[in-house]
C-alpha positions as CSV (number, residue, x, y, z in Angstrom):
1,X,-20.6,3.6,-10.8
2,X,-19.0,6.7,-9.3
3,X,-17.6,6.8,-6.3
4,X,-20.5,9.3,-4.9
5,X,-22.6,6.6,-5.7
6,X,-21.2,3.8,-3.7
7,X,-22.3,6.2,-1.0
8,X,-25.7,6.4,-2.0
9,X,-25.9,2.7,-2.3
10,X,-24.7,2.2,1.1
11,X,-27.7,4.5,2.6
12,X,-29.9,2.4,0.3
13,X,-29.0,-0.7,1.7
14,X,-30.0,1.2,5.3
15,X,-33.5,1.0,3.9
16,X,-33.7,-2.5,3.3
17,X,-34.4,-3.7,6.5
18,X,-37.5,-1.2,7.1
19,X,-38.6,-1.9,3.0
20,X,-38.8,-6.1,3.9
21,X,-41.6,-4.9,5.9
22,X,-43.8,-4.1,3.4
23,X,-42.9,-6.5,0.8
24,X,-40.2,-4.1,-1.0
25,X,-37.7,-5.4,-1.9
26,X,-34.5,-2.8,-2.9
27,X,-31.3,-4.0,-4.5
28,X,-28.3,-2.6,-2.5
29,X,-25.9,-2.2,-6.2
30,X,-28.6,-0.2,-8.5
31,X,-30.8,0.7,-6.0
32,X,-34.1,-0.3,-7.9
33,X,-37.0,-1.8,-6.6
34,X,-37.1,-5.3,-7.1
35,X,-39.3,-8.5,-7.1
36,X,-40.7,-9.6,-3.7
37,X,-39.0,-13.6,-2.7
38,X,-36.7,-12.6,-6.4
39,X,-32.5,-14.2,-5.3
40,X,-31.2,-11.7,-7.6
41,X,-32.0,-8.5,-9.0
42,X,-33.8,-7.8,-12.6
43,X,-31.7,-4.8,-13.5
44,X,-28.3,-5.8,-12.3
45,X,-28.0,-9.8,-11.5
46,X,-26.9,-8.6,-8.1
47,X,-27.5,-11.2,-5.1
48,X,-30.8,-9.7,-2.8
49,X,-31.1,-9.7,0.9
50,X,-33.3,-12.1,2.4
51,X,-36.3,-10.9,2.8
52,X,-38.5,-12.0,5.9
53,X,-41.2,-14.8,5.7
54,X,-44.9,-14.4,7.5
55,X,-43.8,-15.6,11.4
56,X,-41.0,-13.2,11.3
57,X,-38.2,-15.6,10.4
58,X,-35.7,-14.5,8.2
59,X,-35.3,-16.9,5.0
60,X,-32.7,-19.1,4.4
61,X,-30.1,-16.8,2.3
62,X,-29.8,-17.1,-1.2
63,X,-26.8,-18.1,-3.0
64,X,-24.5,-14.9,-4.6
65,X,-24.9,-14.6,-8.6
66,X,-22.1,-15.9,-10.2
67,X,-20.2,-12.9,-11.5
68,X,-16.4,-11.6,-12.4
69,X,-16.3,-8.5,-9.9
70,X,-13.7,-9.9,-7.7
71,X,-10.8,-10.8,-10.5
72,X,-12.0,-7.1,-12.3
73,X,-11.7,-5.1,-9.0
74,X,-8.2,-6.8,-8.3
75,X,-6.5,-6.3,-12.1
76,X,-8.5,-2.8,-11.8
77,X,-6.5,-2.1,-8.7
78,X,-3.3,-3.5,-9.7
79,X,-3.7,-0.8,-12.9
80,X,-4.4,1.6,-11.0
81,X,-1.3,1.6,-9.1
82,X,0.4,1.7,-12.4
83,X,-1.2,4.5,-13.5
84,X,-0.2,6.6,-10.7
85,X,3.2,5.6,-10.5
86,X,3.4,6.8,-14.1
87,X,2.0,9.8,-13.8
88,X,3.9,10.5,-10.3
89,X,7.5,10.3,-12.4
90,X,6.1,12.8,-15.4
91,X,4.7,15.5,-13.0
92,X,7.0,17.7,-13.2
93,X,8.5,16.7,-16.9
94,X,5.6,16.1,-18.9
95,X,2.6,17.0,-16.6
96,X,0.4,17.0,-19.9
97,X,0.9,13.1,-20.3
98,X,0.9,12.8,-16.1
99,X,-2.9,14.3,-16.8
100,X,-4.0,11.6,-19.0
101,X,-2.2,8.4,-16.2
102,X,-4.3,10.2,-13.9
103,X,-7.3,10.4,-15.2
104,X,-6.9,6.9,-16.6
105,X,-6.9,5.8,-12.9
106,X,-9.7,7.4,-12.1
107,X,-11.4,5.7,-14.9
108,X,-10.7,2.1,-13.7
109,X,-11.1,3.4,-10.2
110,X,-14.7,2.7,-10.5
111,X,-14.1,-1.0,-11.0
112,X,-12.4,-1.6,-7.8
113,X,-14.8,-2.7,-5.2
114,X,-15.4,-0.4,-2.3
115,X,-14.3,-2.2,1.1
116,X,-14.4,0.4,3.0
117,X,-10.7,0.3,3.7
118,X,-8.9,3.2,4.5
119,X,-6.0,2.8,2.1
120,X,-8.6,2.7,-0.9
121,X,-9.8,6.2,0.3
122,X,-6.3,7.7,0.7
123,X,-5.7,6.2,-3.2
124,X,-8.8,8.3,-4.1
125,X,-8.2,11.0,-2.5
126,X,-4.6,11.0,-4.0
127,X,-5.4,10.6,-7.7
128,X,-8.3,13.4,-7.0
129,X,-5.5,15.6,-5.8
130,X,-2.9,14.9,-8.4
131,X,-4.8,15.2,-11.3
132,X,-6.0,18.8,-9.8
133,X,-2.5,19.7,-9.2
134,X,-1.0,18.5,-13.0
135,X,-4.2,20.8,-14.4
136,X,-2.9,23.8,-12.1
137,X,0.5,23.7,-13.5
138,X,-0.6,23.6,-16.9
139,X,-2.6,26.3,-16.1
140,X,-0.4,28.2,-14.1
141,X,1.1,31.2,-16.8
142,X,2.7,34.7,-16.3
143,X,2.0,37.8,-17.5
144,X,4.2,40.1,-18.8
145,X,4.3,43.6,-17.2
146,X,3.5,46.2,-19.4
147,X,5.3,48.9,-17.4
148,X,8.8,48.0,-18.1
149,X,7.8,45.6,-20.8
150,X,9.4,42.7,-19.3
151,X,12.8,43.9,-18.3
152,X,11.8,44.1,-15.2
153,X,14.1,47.5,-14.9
154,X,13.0,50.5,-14.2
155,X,11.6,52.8,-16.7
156,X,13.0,56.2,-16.3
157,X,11.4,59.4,-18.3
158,X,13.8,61.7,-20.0
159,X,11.4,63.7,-22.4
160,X,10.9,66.7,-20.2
161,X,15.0,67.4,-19.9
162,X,15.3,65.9,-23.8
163,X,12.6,64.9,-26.3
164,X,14.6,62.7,-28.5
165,X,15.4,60.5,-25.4
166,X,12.6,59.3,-24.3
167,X,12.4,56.6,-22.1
168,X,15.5,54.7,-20.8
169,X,15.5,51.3,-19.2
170,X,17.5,51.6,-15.5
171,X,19.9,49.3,-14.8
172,X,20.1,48.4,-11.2
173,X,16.6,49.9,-10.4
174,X,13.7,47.4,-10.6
175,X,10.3,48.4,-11.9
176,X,7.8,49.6,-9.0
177,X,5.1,47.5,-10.8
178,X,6.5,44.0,-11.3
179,X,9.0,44.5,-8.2
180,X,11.7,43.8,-11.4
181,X,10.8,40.6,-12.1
182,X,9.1,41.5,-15.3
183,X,5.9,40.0,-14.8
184,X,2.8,38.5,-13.0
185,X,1.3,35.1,-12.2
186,X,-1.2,34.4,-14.1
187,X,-3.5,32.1,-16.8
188,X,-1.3,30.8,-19.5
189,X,-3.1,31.2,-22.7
190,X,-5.6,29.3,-23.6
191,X,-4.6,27.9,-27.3
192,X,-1.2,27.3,-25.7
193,X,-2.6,24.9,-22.5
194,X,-5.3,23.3,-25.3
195,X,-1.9,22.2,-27.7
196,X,0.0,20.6,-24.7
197,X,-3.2,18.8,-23.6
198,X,-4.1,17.5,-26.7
199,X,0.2,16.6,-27.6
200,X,0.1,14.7,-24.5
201,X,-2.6,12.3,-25.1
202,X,-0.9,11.9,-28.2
203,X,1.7,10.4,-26.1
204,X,-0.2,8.6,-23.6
205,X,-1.9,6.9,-26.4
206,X,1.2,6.0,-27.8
207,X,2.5,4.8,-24.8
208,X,-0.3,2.8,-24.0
209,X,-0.4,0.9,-27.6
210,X,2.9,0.1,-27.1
211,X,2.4,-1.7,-23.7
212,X,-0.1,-3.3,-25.5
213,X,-3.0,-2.0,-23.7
214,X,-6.5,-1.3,-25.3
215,X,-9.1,1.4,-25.3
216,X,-12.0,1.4,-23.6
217,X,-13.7,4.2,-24.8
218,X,-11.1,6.9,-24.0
219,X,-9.6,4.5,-21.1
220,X,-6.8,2.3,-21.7
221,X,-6.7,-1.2,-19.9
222,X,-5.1,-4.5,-20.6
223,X,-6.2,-6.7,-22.9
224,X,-6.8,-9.7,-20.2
225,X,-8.8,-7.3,-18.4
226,X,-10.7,-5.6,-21.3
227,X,-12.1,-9.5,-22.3
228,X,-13.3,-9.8,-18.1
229,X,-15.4,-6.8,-18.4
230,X,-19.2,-7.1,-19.0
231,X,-21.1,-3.9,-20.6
232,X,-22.0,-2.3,-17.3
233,X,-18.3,-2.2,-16.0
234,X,-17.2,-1.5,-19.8
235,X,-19.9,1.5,-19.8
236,X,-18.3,2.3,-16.1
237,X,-14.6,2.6,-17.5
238,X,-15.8,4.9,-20.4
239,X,-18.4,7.4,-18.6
240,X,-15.6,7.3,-15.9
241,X,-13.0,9.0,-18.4
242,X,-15.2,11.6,-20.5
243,X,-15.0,13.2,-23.5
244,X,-13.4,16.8,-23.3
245,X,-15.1,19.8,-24.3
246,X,-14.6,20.4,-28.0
247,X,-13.8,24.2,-27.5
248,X,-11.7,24.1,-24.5
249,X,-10.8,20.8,-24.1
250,X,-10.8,20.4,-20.6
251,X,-9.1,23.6,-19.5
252,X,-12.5,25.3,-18.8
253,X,-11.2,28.8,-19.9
254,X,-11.3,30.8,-23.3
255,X,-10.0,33.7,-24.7
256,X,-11.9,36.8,-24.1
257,X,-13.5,38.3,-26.5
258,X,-13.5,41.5,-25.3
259,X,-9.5,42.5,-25.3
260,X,-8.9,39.5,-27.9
261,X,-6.8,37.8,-25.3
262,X,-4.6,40.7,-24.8
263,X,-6.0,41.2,-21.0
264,X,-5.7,44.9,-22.2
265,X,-8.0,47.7,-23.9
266,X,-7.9,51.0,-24.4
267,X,-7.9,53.8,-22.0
268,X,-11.4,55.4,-22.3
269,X,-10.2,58.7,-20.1
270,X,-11.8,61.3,-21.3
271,X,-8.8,63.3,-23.3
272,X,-6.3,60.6,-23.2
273,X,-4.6,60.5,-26.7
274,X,-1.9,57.3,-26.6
275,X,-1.4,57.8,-23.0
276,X,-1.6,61.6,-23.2
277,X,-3.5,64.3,-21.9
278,X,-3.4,68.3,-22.3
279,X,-4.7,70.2,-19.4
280,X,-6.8,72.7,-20.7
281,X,-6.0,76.6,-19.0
282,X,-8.7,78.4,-17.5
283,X,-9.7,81.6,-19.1
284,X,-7.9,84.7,-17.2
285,X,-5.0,82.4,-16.1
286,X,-1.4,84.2,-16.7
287,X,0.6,83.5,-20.1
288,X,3.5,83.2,-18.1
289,X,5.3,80.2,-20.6
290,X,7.1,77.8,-17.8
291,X,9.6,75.5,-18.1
292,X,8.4,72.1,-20.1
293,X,4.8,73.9,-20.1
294,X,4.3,73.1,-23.4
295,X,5.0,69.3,-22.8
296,X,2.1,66.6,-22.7
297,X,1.1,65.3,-19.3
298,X,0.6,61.3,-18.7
299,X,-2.8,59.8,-18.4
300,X,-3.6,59.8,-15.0
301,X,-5.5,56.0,-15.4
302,X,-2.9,54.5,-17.8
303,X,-0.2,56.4,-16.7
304,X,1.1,56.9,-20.4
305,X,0.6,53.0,-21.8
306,X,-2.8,54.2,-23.3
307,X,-4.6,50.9,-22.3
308,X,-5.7,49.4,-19.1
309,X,-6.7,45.7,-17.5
310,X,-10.1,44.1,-19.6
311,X,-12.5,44.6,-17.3
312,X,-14.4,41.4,-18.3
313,X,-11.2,39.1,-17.6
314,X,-9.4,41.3,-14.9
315,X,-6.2,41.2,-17.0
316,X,-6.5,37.2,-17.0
317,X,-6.7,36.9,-20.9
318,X,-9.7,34.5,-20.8
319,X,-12.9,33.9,-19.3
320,X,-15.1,30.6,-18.3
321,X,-15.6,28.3,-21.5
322,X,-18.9,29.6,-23.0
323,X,-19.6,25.9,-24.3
324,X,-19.4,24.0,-21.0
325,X,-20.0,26.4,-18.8
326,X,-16.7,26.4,-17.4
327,X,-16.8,22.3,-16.4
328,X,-14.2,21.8,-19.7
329,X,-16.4,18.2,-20.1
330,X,-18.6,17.8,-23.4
331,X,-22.2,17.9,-22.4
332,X,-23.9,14.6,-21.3
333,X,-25.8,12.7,-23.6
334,X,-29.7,13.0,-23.6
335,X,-30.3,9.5,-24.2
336,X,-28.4,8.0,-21.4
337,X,-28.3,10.8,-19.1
338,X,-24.7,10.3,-18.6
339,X,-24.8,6.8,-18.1
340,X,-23.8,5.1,-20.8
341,X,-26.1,2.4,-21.2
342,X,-30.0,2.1,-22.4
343,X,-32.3,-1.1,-22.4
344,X,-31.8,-3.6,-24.9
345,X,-34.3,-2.8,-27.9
346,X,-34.2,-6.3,-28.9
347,X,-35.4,-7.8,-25.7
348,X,-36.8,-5.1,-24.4
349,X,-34.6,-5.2,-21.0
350,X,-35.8,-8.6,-19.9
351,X,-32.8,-10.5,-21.0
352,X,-34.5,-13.1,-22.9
353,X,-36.1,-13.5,-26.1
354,X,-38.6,-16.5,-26.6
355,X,-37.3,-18.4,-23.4
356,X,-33.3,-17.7,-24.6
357,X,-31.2,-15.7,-23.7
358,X,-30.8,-12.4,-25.6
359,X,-28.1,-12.5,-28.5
360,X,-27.8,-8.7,-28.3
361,X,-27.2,-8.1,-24.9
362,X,-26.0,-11.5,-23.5
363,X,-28.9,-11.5,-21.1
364,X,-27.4,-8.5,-19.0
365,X,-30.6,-6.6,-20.3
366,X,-28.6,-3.3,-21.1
367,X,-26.5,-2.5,-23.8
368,X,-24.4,0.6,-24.7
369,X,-26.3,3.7,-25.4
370,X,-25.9,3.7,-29.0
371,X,-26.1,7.9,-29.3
372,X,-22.8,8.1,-27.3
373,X,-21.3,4.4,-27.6
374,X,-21.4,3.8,-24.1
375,X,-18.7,7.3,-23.2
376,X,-22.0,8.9,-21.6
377,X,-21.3,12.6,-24.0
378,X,-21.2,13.6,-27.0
379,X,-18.6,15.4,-28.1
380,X,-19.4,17.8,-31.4
């Protein structure tokens, strides 16, 4: 269960109170309605409230359902903390495999119970805000300027006194354009970002197996904590750590199409020839031939580099993933709506089969979705 949806729940449990009246019961952890004088729920084994008797008296409460949500929220907790000590240290190193720690703690996040403490919130908010920043720096990219092509110096014109000479790099004199540092902040490219995302889960992966930690779908956890985990927490950890989009793969961006990536195309002023244009004289003028008259005249739009910024990626080099629609997650599975879980075929969600209990799904009346094996996307 995201965290969003411990919110929800809470306002659900809100509507309890007022529900009793009418014979509705509503279970506070799925939020489905549930059967009236029922001690736990259908859908999730979760404990009920009490529900109120004929005179007004409120019924003697019913014993909580045995579960293992206490010993999974504290392990869950205690890897979490791991995680974002890990990923803390190889920030600024290896912020590719600090991506992966922290988005393995936001996996098992959803296993630790919220108690509405304040520390568990400033934990959330501190692994939403370090994964953000590790996917900024991998991001983050410079561009280099085309005026002085990267020297940074400035580019000084010597055609009109000499046209062998042509253009001379300045020493001491930086370019107007890139204020001589000899380029601009900017998107790193796209197939670059893609290869150190993809060679740091490598890593992670390998660092995990060698702990001796499993997967859970794309989540790694311990082993005494992976055997603790019933399907709904198991489909938790895996819908919590999705699959990546298959084109971008998680960077939401691709290369434009229109300048190929370049984040440059070519001037379309009308009579600019490779950066060049030739004033045209007006009929009656004088013949008088002037000094360097003869000599071409710079583009006024590309002044003389014959191309300008892609107007489709404002220099950037790419655009918004076309796949994902700029979320850089695959797209959720149709079966399970994201969740990761569907009814049990077998016993058709009712958790027994002839007065047993279900061999397929353990009486827990859900299973994992078998389209996208629990991860809640499909990734193709």
């Amino acid at each position: 269960m995201s965290i969003w949806s411990w919110t929800v729940c809470a306002g659900v449990a809100l509507m309890v109170a007022s529900a009793g009246a009418q014979e509705l019961v509503i279970c506070p952890a799925c939020g489905r309605e549930a059967k009236a004088g029922a001690a736990a729920c259908g859908h999730c084994s979760a404990a009920l409230p009490a529900a109120k008797g004929d005179g007004g008296k409120a019924a003697a409460p019913a014993a909580p359902a045995e579960n293992n949500a206490a010993p999974v929220g504290r392990d869950a907790a205690a890897v979490v903390g791991a995680c974002v000590r890990q990923a803390r240290g190889l920030e600024e190193k290896q912020p590719e495999v600090a991506l992966c720690y922290y988005q393995n703690a936001l996996a098992l996040m959803r296993l630790v119970s919220p108690s509405g403490d304040a520390g568990q919130e400033d934990a959330r908010e501190a692994i939403l805000a370090g994964n953000g920043r590790v996917l900024e720096t991998l991001l983050r990219g410079r561009v280099p300027c085309r005026r002085c092509q990267g020297t940074g110096k400035y580019q000084l014109d010597l055609g009109k006194v000499d046209r062998a000479k042509g253009v001379k790099a300045v020493s001491g004199v930086a370019c107007p354009a890139c204020k001589g540092f000899g380029f601009f902040p900017g998107v790193r490219e796209v197939a670059k970002v893609k290869m150190a995302i993809l060679q740091g889960r490598q890593e992670f992966e390998r660092r995990q197996m060698v702990s001796g930690d499993v997967k859970v779908g794309r989540a790694f956890v311990p082993v005494a904590l992976e055997k603790l985990l019933n399907t709904r927490q198991r489909a938790l950890v895996m819908t919590g750590m999705p699959q990546p989009c298959p084109e971008c793969q998680l960077t939401a961006r691709q290369a434009c199409s229109t300048c190929r990536g370049s984040g440059w195309v070519k001037c379309d002023y009308a009579g600019c020839v490779k950066g060049e244009v030739k004033e045209a004289r007006a009929p009656g003028s004088r013949q008088a031939k002037r000094m360097n008259e003869d000599l071409p005249k710079k583009c006024p739009r590309c002044e003389g580099l014959a191309e300008v910024p892609c107007g489709t990626c404002k220099g950037n080099r790419c655009v918004a993933c076309a796949k994902c629609d700029g979320s850089g997650l695959a797209p959720r599975c149709a079966r399970c709506t994201g969740t990761g879980l569907s009814a049990c075929a077998k016993c058709k969600g009712t958790g027994q089969v002839k007065g047993l209990q279900c061999p397929e799904c353990k009486g827990e009346t859900m299973v994992l979705c078998p389209t996208c094996r629990g991860e809640g996307a499909v990734a193709r």
